[in-house]
ZATI-631499 format. One record per residue (C-alpha): x negated, z negated, y negated. Coordinates in nm, 2 decimals. Last residue first. Example, Ala and Ser with C-alpha at 12.3 -4.5 7.8 and 13.67 -1.06 7.14 Angstrom:
{{-1.37; -0.71; 0.11}}
{{-1.23; -0.78; 0.45}}
***
This chain:
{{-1.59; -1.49; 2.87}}
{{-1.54; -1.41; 2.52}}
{{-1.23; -1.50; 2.30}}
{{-1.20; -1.39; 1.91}}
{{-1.00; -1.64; 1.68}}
{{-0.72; -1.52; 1.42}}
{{-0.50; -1.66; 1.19}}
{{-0.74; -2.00; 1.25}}
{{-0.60; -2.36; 1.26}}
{{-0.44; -2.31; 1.55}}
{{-0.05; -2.29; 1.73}}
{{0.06; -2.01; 1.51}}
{{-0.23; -1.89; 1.34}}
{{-0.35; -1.74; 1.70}}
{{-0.37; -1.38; 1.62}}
{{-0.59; -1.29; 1.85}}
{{-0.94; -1.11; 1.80}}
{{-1.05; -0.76; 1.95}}
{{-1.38; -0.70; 2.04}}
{{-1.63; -0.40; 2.08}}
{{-1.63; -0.39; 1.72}}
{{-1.80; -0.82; 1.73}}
{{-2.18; -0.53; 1.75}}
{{-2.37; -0.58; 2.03}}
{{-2.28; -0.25; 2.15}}
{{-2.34; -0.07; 1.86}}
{{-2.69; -0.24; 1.79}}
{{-2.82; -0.11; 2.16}}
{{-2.67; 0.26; 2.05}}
{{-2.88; 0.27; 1.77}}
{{-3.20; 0.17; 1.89}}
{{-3.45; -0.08; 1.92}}
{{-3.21; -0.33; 1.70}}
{{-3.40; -0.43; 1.40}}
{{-3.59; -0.69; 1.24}}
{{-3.67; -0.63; 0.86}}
{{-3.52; -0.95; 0.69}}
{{-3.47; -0.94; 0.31}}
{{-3.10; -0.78; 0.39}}
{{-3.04; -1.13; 0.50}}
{{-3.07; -1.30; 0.23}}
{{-2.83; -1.09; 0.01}}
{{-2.59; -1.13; 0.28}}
{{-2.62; -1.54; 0.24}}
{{-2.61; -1.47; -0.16}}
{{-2.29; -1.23; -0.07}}
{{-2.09; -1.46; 0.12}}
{{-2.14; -1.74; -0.07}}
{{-1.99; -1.55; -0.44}}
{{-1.73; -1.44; -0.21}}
{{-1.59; -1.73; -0.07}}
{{-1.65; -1.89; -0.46}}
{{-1.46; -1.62; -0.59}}
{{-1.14; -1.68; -0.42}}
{{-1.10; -2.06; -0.47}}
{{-1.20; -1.96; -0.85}}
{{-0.86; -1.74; -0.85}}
{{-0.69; -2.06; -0.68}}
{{-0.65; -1.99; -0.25}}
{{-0.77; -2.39; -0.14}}
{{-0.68; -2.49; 0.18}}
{{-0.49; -2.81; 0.14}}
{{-0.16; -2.63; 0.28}}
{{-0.33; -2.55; 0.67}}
{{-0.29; -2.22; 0.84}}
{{-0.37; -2.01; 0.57}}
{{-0.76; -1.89; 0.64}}
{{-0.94; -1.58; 0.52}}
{{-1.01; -1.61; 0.17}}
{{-1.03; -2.00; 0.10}}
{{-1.16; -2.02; 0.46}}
{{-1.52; -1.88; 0.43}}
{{-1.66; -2.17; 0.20}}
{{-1.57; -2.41; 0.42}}
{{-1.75; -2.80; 0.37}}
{{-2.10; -2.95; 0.48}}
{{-2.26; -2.70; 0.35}}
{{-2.60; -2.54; 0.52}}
{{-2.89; -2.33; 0.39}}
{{-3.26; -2.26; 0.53}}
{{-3.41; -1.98; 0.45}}
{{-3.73; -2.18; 0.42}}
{{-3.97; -2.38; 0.15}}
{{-3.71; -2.62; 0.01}}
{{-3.45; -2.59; 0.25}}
{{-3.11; -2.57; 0.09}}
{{-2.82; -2.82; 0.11}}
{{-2.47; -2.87; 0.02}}
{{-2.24; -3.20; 0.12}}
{{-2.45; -3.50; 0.15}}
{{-2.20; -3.76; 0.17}}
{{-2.05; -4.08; -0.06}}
{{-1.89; -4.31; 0.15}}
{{-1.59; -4.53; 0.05}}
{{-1.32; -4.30; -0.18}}
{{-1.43; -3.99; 0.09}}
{{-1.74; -3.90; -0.16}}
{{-1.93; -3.60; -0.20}}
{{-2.28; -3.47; -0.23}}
{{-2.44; -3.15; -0.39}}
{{-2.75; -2.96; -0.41}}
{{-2.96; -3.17; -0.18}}
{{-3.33; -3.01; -0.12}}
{{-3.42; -2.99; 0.20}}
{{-3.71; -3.06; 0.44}}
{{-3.92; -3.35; 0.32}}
{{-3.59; -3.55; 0.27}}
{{-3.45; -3.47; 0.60}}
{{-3.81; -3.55; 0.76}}
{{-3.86; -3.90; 0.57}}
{{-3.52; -3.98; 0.66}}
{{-3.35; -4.27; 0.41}}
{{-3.32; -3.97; 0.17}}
{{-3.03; -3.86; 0.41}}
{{-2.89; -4.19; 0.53}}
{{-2.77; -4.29; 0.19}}
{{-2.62; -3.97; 0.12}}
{{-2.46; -4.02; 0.39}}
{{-2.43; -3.75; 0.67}}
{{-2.07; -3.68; 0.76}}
{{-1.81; -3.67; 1.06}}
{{-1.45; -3.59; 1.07}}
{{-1.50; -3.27; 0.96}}
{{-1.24; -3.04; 0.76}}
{{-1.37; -3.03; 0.40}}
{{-1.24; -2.73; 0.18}}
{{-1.44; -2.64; -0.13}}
{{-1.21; -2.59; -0.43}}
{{-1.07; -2.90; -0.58}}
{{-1.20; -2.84; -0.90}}
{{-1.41; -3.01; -1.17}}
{{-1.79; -2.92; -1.06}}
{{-1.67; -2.58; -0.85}}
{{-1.49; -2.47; -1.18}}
{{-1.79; -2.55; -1.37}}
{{-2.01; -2.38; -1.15}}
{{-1.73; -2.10; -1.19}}
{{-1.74; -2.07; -1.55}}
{{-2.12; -2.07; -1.54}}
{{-2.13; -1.77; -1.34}}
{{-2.37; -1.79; -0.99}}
{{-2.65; -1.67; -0.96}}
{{-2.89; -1.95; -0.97}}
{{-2.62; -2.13; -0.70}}
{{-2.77; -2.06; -0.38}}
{{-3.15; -2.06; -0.47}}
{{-3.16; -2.38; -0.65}}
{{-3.35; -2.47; -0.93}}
{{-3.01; -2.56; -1.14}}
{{-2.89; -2.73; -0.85}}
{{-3.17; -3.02; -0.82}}
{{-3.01; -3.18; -1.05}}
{{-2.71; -3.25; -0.80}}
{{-2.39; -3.16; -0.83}}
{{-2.06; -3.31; -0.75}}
{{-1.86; -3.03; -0.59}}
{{-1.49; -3.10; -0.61}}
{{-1.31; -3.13; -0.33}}
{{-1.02; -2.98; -0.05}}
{{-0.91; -3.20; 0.20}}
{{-0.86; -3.19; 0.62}}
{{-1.03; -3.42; 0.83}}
{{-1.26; -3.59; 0.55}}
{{-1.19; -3.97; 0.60}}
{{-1.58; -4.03; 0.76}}
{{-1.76; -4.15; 1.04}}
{{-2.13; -4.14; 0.99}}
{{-2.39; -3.91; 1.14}}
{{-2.74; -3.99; 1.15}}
{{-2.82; -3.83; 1.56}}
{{-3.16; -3.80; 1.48}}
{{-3.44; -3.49; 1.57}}
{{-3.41; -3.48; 1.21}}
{{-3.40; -3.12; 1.17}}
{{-3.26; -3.02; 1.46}}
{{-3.00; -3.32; 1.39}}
{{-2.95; -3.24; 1.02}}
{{-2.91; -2.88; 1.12}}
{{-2.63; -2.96; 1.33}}
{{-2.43; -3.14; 1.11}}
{{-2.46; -2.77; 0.89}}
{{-2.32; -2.59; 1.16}}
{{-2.02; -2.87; 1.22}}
{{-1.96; -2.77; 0.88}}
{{-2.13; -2.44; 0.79}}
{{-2.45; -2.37; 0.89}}
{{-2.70; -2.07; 0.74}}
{{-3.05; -1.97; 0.87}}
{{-3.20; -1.68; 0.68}}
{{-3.52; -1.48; 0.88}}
{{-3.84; -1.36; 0.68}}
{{-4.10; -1.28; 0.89}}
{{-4.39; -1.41; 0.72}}
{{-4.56; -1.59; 0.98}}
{{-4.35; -1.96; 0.87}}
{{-4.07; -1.76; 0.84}}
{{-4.08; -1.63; 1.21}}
{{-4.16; -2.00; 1.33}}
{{-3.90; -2.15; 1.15}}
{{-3.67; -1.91; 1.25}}
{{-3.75; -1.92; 1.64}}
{{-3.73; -2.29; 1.62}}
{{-3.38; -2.28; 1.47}}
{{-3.30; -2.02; 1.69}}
{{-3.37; -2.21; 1.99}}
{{-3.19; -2.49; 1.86}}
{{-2.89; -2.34; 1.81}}
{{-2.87; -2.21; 2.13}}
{{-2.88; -2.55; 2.30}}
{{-2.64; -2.68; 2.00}}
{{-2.37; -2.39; 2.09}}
{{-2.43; -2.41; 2.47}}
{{-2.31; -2.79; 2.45}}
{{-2.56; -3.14; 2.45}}
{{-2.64; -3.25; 2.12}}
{{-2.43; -3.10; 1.84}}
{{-2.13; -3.14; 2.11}}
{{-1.86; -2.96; 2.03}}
{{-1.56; -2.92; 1.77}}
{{-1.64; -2.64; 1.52}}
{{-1.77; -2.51; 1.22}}
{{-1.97; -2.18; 1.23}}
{{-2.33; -2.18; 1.28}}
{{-2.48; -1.85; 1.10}}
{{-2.76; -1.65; 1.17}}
{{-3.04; -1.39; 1.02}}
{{-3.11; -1.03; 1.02}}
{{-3.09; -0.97; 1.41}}
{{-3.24; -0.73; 1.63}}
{{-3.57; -1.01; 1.66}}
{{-3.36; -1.28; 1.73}}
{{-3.18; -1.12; 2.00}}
{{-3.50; -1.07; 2.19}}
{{-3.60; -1.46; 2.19}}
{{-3.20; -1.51; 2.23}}
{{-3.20; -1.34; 2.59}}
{{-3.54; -1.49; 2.70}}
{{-3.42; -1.84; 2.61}}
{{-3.12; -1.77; 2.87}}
{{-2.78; -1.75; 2.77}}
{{-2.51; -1.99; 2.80}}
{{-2.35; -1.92; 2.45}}
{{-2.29; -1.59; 2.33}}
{{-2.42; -1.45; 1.98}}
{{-2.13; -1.27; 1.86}}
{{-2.28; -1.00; 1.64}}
{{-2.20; -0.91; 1.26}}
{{-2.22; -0.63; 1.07}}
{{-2.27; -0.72; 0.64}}
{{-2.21; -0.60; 0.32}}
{{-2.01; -0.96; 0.16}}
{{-1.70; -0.88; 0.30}}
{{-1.81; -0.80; 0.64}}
{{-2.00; -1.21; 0.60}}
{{-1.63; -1.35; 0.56}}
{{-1.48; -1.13; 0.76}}
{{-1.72; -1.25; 1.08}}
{{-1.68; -1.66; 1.00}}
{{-1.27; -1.57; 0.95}}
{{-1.23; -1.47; 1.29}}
{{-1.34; -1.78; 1.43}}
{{-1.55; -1.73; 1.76}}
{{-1.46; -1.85; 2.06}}
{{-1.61; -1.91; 2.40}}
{{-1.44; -1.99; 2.78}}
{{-1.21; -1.71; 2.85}}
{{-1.12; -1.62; 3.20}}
{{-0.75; -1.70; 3.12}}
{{-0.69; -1.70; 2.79}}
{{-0.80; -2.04; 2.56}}
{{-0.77; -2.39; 2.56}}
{{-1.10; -2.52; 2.63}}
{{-1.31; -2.35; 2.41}}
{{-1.71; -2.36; 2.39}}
{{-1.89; -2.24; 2.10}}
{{-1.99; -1.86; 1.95}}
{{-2.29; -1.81; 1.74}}
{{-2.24; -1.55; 1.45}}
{{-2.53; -1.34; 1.45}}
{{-2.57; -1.09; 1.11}}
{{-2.66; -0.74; 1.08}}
{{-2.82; -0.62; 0.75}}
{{-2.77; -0.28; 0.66}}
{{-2.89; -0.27; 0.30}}
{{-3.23; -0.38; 0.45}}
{{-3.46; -0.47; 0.20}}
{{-3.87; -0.36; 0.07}}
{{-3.92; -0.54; -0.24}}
{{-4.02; -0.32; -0.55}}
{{-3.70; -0.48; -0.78}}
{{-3.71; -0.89; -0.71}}
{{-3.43; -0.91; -0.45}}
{{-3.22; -1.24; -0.61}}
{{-2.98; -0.98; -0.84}}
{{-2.90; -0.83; -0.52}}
{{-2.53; -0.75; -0.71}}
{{-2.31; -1.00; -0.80}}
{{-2.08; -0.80; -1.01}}
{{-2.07; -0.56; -0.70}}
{{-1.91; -0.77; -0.53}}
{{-1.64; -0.86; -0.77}}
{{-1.56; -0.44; -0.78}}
{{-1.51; -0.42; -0.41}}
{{-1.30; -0.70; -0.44}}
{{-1.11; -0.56; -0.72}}
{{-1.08; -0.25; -0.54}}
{{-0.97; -0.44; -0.22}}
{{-0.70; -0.60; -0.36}}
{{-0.58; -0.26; -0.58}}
{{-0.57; -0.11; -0.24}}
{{-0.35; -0.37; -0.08}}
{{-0.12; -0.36; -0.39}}
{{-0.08; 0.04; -0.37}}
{{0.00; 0.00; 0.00}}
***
């Protein structure tokens, strides 16, 4: 329709706006950057199913410029070592497993190591967790289990920045109006049940050594580390959903405001943008095309979850 078209212009048109503005001009990029999306374990799923992937992880980075692969859990250390290298860079979605013991943490952490050992050569390789994703980094960063119960199951916040913001990596591009937006607004959507204190954070020498902390929160009781960048890696996790202001409607605090809107995008494109500053490559064309999530179909599960759509793997 005329409306649909005038959505994705504008879109199109925000995007744009935001531009590789981070690329210094000279530097060699990928402007096809393909992005792994690391699937979890599901229990309640289709028969012969056991993994899932959120729909709204893979649009989000699609929107932004990029392809995206499932990375499959259960795989052999061999399988992600030559993964890694086809890939541009990784996110851990949100989720509900175990950050210690499940196929998404095990796979995790060998691409954790992998990255840091890629970035450390060179080889430039972005890292990005979200929610549960970002818990997880604490702990393969760590190597501590610091995580404290908190009354953030489903509640959209203001961002309370950090100095350390305004040398950050993440936010240097973004417009004023919408740092302030993010500063005063309820526009980042929290739906964890667990937290890293702020408290707990600087209290680890390795943590503190690591990251930088761009922005905390607070339940009413505990004030939480909320959005973080690694100081000398691209390294990058929050602790809340940019993704779902755009693609999710299943719950009523999910923010969908004008600045709700641009922040998904504004994310999505400096995470893309890091990515296209890794080289790796699939060996050939036909090997990328059937790694590609096009070779899946998601279902539209808005009814009974709290994703419109979630793709199923076996």
């Amino acid at each position: 329709s005329e409306i649909e078209m005038y959505g994705v212009l504008c879109f199109w048109v925000l995007l744009q706006a935001v531009s590789s503005a981070d690329i210094p001009t000279g530097v060699k990029t990928n402007d096809s950057p393909v992005i792994g999306v690391l699937a979890q374990e599901v229990y309640a799923a289709p028969s012969g199913k056991n993994a899932y992937i959120a729909a709204s992880y893979v649009k989000y980075l699609e929107s932004a410029g990029a392809k995206v692969v499932p990375v499959m859990i259960n795989r052999s250390e061999e399988e992600y070592t030559r993964l890694f290298k086809s890939l541009n860079g990784i996110l851990f979605p949100g989720g509900g497993v175990s950050i210690t013991s499940s196929g998404y943490a095990k796979a995790a952490g060998i691409f954790y190591r992998l990255a840091l050992e890629a970035n450390s050569k060179g080889d430039y390789f972005p890292v990005w967790g979200t929610c549960l994703g970002f818990e997880q980094l604490t702990l393969l960063t760590s190597e501590k289990l610091l995580l404290s119960h908190t009354n953030t199951s489903g509640v959209a916040l203001p961002l309370n920045f950090t100095s350390e913001v305004s040398d950050s990596r993440m936010f240097k591009d973004f417009p004023k109006d919408l740092m302030t937006s993010l500063a005063n607004e309820p526009l980042t959507e929290n739906s964890h049940q667990w937290s890293i204190t702020t408290e707990s954070f600087k209290g680890n020498e390795k943590l503190n050594k690591f990251y930088r902390i761009l922005s905390t929160n607070t339940d009413g009781q505990k004030e939480f580390v909320s959005t973080v960048e690694a100081y000398d890696y691209p390294v990058y996790g929050t602790q809340w959903h940019p993704e779902k202001n755009t693609f999710e409607w299943t719950r009523p605090y999910i923010p969908h405001t004008p600045s709700a809107i641009k922040t998904t995008f504004y994310m999505a494109d400096f995470f893309v943008n890091e990515a296209k500053k890794s080289l790796h490559s699939f060996s050939s064309q036909e090997e990328e095309q059937n790694a590609l999530i096009y070779n899946y179909s998601p279902s539209y599960t808005g009814k009974m979850s709290a994703f419109e759509q979630i793709y199923f793997f076996a």
